[in-house]
N, C-alpha and C positions, 0 to 999 in steps of 0.2 A: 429364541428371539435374541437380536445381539441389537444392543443399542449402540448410537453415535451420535454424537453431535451435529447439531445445524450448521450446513454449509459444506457435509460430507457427499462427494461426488461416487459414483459406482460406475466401473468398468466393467465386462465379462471379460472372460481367459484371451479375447483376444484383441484385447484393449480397446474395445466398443465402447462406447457410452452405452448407460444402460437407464440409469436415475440419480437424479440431483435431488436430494435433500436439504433443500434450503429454510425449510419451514421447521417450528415445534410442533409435537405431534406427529409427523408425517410418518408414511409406513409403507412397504413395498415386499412384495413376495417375491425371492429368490431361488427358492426352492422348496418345492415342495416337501412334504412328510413323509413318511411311509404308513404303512397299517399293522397293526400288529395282528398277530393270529387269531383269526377267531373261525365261525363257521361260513363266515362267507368268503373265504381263503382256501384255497387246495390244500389238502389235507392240514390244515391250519397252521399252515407256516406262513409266516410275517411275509410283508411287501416293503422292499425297502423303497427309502425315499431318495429324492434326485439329489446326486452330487454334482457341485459347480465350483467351478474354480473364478475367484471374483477380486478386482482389486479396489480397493476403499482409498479416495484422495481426498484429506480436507483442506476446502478452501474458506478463512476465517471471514463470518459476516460482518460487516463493520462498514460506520459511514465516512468514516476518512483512515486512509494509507498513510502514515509518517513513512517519506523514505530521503534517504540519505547515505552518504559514504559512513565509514566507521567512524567514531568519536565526531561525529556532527552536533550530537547533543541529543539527542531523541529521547533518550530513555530518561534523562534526565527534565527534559520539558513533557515526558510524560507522566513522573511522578510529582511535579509541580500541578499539574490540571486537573488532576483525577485520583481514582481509588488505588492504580496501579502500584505495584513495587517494583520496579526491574530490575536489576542488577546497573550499578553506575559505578567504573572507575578511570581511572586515565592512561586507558587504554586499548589497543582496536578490538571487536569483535567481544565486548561484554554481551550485546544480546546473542544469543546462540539460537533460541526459537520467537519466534510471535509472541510478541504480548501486547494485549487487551485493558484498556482503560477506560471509564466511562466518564463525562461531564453531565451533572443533574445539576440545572439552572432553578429556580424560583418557580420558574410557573411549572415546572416537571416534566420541561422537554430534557431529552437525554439525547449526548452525541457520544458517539464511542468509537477511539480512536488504536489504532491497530498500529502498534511501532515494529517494523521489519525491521530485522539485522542489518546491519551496514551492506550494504550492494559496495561489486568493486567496477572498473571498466570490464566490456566483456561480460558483464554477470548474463545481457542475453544468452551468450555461448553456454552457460552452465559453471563460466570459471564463480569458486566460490559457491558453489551451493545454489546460485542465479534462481534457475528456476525456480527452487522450493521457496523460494521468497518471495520470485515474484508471480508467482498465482495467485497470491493472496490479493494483491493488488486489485484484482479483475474483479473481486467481490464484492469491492467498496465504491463509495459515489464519487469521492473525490479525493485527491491528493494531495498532501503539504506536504513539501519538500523543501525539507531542514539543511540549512549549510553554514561549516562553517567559513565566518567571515573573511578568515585568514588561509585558507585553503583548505588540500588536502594531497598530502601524501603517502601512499600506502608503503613503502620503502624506500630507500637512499641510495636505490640507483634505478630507481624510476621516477619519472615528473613531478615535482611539487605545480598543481592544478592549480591555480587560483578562483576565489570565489566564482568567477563569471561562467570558468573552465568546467571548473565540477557541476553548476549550473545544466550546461549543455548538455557535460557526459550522462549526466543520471537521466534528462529527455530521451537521449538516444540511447538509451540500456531501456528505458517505457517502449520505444518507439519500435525498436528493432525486435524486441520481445514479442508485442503486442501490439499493431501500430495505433488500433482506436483508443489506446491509452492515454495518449496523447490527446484524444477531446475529450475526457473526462476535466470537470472542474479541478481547477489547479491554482492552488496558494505557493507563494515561495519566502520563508523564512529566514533572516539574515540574522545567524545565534551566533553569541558569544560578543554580542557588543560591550559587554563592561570589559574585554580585553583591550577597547581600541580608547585610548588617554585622550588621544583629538576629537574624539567622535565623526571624524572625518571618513573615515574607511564605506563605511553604510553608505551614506549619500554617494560617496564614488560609485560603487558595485551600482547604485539605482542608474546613476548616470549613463557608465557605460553599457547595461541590460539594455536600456530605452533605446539609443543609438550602436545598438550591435550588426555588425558588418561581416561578411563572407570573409575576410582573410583572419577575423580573432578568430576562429575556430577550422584553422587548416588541419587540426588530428580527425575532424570530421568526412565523410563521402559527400559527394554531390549532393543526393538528394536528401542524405539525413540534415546536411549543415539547412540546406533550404529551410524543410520543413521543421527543423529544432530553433531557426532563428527566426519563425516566421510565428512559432507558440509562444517565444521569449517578447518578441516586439507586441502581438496581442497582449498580452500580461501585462506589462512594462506602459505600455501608451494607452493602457485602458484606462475611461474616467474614473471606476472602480479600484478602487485602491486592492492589488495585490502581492506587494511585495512590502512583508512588514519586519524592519530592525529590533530583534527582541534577543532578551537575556534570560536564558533558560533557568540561570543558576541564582539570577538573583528578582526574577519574576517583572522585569523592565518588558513593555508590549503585550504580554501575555492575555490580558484582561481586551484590549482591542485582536489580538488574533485570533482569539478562542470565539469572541461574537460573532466575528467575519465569517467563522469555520460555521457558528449555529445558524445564522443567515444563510448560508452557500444550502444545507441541507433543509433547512426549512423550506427552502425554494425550490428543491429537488421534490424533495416530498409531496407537496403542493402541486406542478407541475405532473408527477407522475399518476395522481388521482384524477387530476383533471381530461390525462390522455385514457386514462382508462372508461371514465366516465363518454367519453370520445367512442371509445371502440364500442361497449357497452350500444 
């Protein structure tokens, strides 16, 4: 018997789907046994058992996706909320794999938030690792995506992004990946506001999200800019508040994010008993 974690996918040799293990408990026969020798064997020689060649992918169960460019804050607004450790320094790619953090509220609802490694542009294509990060995504119910306020630049002779830019690119790394990505429930985080002495910076980024227009985002294609300015303006002109200015490091917003986030899945959850009770 070989155990694995919940949310472990199984392929055959020739990259079939075969079974998704999403559940605790769950169990699946792979191959059979053999028999060992006895009397009801030819001359009591054993029978062996089937060999298969199988491959195991996990994808982590969780109800929200932290995603973001590198040093956006993640790992840091995730050992702020929850049981989590991650690794936090000031510098790109500290998180190296998934890590898992849980919030347990008063009445004993639990939300558990899943910080991916920094995504770069391109991460659809695979650049950086892409994929193995973003499968993970496709598990969870919804998404915050962490930015930082002041941008982001992955080196010094490529683009420094600004807030609104990196905004885009991380949609169209969902979109292009996985395009129903993009209608999953979606929060957007504006970290690292104790950097901004005006306080002015945050309100801008809202302002210009709200009224985003087809020429801020010419490094986009036709139909991605459409559809990535068309998810930004839903968010942005919703009555719902979803884009919230918070300080990871020194716990400013945090307390109205993290409700927002247990609201988004309490209503997911609700929602999906009620469809079930439907099919039922």
């Amino acid at each position: 018997m070989l155990t694995v974690p919940p949310g472990t996918i199984i392929y055959d040799d020739a990259k079939t789907f075969f079974k998704d293990l999403n559940q605790h408990g769950e169990k699946v026969l792979v191959a059979k046994g053999g028999q060992g020798g006895s009397h009801r064997t030819v001359r009591f020689n054993g029978i062996k058992g089937e060999r298969r060649s199988l491959t195991f992918e996990l994808k982590l169960l969780g109800d929200v996706s932290l995603v973001g460019f590198p040093n956006a804050g993640k790992s840091t607004f995730l050992r702020s909320i929850s049981n989590a450790s991650p690794k936090v320094a000031d510098y790109p790619f500290t998180t190296l794999r998934p890590t898992l953090g849980e919030i347990s509220y008063p009445d004993h609802t639990v939300v558990t938030y899943t910080d991916l490694p920094g995504l770069i542009e391109e991460a659809h294509l695979n650049r950086g690792m892409g994929h193995q990060f973003l499968r993970h995504v496709e598990r969870t119910k919804a998404v915050l995506m962490m930015v930082d306020i002041r941008g982001f630049q992955l080196k010094e002779k490529l683009p420094l992004r600004n807030a609104v830019e990196t905004i885009a690119i991380l949609m169209r790394e969902l979109f292009l990946y996985k395009r129903d990505l993009l209608d999953r429930e979606m929060v957007i985080a504006l970290n690292k506001i104790d950097t901004d002495a005006n306080g002015e910076l945050a309100e801008n980024i809202q302002y210009q999200l709200a009224n985003i227009d087809k020429v801020h985002l010419p490094f986009l294609e036709n139909e991605e800019n459409d559809i990535v300015r068309e998810k930004i303006i839903e968010l942005c002109r919703s009555k719902q508040e979803n884009v919230f200015p918070i300080s990871a490091i020194n716990g400013t917003g945090l307390e109205i994010l993290t409700d927002k986030m247990r609201d988004i899945i309490e209503k997911l959850k609700v929602d999906s008993e009620l469809l079930g009770k439907e099919v039922e």
